[in-house]
Backbone as JSON Lines, residues from 0, in Angstrom:
{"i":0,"aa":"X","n":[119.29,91.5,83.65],"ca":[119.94,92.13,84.79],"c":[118.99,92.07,85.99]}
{"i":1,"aa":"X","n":[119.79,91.49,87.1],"ca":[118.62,91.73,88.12],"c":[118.38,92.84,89.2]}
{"i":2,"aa":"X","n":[117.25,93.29,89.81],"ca":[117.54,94.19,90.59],"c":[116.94,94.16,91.97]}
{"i":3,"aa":"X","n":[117.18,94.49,93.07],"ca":[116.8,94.1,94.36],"c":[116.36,95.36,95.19]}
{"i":4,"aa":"X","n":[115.29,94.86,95.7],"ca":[114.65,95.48,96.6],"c":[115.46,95.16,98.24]}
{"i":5,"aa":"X","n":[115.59,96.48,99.16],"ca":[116.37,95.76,100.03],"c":[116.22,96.83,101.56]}
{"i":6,"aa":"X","n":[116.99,96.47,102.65],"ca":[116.15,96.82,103.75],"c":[117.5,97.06,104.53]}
{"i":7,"aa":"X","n":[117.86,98.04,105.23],"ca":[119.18,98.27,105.68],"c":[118.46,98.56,107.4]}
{"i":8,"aa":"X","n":[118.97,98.47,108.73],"ca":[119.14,98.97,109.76],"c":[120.05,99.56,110.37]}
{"i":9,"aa":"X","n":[119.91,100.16,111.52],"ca":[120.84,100.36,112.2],"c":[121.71,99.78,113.8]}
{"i":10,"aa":"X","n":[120.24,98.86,113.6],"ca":[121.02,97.81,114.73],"c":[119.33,96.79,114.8]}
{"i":11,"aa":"X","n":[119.62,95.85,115.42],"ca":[118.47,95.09,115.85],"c":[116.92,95.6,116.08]}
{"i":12,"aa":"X","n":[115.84,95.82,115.62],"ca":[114.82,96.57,116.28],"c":[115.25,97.99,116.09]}
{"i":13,"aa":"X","n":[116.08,98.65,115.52],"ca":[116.81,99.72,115.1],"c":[115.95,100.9,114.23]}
{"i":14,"aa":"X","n":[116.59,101.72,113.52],"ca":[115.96,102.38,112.65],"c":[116.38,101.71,111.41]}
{"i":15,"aa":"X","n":[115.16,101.89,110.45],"ca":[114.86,101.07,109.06],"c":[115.08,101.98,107.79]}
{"i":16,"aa":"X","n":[115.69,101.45,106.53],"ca":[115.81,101.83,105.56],"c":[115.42,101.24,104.75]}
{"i":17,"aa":"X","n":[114.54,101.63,103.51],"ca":[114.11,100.83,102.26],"c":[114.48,101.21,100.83]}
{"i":18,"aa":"X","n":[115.52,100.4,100.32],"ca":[115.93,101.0,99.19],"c":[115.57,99.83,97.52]}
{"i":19,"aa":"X","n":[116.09,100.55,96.27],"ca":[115.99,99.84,95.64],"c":[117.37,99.73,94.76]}
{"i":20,"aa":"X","n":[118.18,98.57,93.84],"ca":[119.12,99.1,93.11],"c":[119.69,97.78,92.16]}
{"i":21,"aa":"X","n":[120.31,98.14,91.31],"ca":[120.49,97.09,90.18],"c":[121.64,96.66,90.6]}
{"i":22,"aa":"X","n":[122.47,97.05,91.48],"ca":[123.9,96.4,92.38],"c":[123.87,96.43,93.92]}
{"i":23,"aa":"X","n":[123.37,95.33,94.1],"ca":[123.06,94.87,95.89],"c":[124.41,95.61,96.3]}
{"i":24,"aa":"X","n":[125.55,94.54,96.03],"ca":[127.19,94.43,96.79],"c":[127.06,96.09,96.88]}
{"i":25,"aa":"X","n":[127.18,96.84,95.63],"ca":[128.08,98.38,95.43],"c":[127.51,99.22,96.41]}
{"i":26,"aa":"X","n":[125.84,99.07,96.32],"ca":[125.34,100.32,97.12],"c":[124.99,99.91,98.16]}
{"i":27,"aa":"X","n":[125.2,98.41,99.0],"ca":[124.96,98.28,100.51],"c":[126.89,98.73,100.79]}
{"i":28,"aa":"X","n":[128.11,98.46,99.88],"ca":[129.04,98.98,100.12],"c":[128.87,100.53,100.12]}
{"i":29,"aa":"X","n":[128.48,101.2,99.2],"ca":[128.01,102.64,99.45],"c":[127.52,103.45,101.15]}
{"i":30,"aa":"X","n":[126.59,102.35,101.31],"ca":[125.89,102.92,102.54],"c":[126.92,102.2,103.98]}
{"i":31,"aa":"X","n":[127.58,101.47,103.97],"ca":[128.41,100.84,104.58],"c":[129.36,102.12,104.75]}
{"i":32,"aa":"X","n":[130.04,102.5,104.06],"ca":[130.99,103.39,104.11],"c":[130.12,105.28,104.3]}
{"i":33,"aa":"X","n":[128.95,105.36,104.69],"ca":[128.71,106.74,104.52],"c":[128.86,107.48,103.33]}
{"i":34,"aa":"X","n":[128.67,107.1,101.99],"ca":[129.1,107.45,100.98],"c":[127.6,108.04,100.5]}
{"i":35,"aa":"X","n":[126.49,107.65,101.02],"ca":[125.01,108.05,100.43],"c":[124.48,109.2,101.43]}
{"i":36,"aa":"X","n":[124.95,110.16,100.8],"ca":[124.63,111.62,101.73],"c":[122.82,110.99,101.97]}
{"i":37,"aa":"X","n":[122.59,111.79,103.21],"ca":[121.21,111.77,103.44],"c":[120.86,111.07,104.71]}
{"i":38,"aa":"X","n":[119.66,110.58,104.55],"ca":[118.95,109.79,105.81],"c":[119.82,108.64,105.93]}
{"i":39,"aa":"X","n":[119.79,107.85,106.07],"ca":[121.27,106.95,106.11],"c":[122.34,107.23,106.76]}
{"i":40,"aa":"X","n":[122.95,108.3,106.43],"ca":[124.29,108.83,106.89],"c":[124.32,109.66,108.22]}
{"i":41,"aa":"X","n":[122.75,109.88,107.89],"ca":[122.62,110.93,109.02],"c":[122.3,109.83,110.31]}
{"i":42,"aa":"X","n":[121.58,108.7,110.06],"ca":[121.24,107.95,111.26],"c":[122.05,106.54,111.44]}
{"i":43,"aa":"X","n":[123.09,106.48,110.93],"ca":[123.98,105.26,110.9],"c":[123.16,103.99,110.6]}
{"i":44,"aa":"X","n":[122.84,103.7,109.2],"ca":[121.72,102.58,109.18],"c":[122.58,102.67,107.63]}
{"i":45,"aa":"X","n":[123.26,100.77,108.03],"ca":[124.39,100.47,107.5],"c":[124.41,98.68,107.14]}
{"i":46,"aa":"X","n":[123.48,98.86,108.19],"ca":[123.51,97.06,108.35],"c":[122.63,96.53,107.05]}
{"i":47,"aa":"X","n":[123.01,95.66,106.46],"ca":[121.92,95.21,105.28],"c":[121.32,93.77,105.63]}
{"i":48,"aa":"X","n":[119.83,93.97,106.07],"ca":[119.25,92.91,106.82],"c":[118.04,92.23,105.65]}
{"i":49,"aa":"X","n":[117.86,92.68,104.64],"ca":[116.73,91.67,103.86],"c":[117.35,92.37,102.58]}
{"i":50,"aa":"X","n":[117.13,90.77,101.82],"ca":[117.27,91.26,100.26],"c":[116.27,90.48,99.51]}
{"i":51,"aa":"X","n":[115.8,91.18,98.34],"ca":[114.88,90.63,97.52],"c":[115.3,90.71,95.96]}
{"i":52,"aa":"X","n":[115.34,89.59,95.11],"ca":[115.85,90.13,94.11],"c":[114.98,89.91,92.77]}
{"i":53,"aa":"X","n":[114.68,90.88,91.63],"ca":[113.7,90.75,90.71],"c":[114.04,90.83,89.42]}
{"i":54,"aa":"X","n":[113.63,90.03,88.14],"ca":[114.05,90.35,86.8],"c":[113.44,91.7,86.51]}
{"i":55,"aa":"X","n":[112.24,91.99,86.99],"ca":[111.88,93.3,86.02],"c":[112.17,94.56,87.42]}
{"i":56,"aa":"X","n":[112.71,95.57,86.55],"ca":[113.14,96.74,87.14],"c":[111.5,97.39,87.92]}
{"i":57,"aa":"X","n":[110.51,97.09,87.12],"ca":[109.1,97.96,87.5],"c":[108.59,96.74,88.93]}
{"i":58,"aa":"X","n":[109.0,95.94,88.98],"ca":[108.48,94.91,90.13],"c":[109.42,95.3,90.96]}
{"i":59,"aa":"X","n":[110.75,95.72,91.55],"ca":[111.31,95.9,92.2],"c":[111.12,97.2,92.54]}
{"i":60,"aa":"X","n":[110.82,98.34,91.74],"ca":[110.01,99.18,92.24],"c":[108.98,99.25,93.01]}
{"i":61,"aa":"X","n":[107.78,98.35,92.39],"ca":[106.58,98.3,92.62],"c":[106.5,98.02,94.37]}
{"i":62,"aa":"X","n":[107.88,97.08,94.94],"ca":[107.88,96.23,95.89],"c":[108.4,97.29,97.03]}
{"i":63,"aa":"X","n":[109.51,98.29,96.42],"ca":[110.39,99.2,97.14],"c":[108.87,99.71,98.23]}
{"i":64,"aa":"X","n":[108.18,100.69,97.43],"ca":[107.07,101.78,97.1],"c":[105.91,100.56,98.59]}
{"i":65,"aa":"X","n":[105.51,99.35,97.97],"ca":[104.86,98.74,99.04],"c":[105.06,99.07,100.21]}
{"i":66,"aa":"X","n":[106.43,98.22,100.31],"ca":[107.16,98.48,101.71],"c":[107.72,98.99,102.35]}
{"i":67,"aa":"X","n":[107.4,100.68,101.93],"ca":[108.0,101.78,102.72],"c":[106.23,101.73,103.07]}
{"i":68,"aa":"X","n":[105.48,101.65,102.39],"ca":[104.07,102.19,103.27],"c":[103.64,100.89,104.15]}
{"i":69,"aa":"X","n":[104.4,99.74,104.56],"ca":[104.03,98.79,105.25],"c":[104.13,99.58,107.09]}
{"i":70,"aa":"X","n":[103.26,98.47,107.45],"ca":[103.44,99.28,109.5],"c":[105.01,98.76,109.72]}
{"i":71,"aa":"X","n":[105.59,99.2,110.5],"ca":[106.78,99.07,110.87],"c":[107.18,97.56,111.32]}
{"i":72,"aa":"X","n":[105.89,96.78,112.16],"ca":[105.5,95.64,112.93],"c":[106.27,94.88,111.49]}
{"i":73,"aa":"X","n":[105.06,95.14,110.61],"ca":[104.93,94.32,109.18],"c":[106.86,93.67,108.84]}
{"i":74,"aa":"X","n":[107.05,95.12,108.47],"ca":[108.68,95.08,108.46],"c":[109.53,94.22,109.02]}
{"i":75,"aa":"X","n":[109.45,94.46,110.69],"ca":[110.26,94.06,111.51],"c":[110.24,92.16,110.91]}
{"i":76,"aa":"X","n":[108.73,91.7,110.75],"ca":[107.92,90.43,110.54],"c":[109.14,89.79,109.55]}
{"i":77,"aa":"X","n":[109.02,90.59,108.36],"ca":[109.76,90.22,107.27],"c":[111.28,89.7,107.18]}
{"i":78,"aa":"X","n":[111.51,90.74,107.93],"ca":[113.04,90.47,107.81],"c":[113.1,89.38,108.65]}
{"i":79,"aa":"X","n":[112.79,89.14,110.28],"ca":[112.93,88.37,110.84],"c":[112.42,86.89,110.18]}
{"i":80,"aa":"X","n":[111.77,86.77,109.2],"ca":[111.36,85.57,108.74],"c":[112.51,85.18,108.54]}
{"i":81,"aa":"X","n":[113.6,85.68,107.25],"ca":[114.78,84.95,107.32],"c":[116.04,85.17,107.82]}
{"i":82,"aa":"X","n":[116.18,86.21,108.46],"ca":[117.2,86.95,109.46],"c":[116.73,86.85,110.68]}
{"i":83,"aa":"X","n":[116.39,86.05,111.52],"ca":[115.93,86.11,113.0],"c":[116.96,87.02,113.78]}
{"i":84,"aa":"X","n":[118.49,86.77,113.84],"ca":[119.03,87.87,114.55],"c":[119.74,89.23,113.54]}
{"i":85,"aa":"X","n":[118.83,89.63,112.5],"ca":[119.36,90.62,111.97],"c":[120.88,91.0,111.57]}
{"i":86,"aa":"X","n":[121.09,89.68,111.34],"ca":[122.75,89.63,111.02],"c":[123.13,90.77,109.33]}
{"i":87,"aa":"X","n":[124.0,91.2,109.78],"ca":[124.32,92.01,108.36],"c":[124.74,90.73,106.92]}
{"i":88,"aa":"X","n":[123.9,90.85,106.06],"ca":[123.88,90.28,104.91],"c":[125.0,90.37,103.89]}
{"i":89,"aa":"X","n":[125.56,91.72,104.14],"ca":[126.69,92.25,103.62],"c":[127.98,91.35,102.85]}
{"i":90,"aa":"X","n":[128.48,90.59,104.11],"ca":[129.21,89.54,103.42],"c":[128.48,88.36,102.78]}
{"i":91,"aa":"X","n":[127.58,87.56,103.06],"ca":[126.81,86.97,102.08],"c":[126.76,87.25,100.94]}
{"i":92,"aa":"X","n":[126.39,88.48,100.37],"ca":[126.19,89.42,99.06],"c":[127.59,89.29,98.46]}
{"i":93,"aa":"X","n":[128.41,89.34,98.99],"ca":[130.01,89.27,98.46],"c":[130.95,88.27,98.41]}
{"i":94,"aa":"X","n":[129.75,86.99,98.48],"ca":[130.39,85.86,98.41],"c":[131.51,85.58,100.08]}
């Protein structure tokens, strides 16, 4: 089973989210719809801009945990490597 490390905004240069989960599609649909009470819901950060995906559950952890303590710069770096305009990934993920 695989599981992905993954990075949600709320717009371009926006506010950042770092999550982890064994169903990309369900829970970027989750946060898409306001369905994940909390930070998220509270700051409209919906967009799903980087995905990473891993066989072992403890590496996708390990990766979550990194890159919430990365500088923000770092972040921004990442995603833009393969998202240059921060396009929502969303439909990609869903075929």
């Amino acid at each position: 089973m695989p599981y992905y490390t993954y990075i949600l905004a709320s717009r371009k240069n926006g506010t950042l989210y770092i999550g982890m989960t064994n169903d990309i599609a369900r829970r970027a649909w989750e946060h898409k719809e306001e369905l994940v009470k909390g930070f998220t819901k509270k700051h409209v950060v919906k967009r799903l801009v980087h995905v990473e995906m891993y066989e072992d559950v403890n590496d996708a952890i390990l990766r979550e945990k990194r890159l919430k303590k990365w500088d923000r710069a770092w972040k921004i770096q990442l995603i833009e490597q393969e998202n240059p305009e921060w396009d929502d990934l969303y439909e990609t993920i869903n075929g």
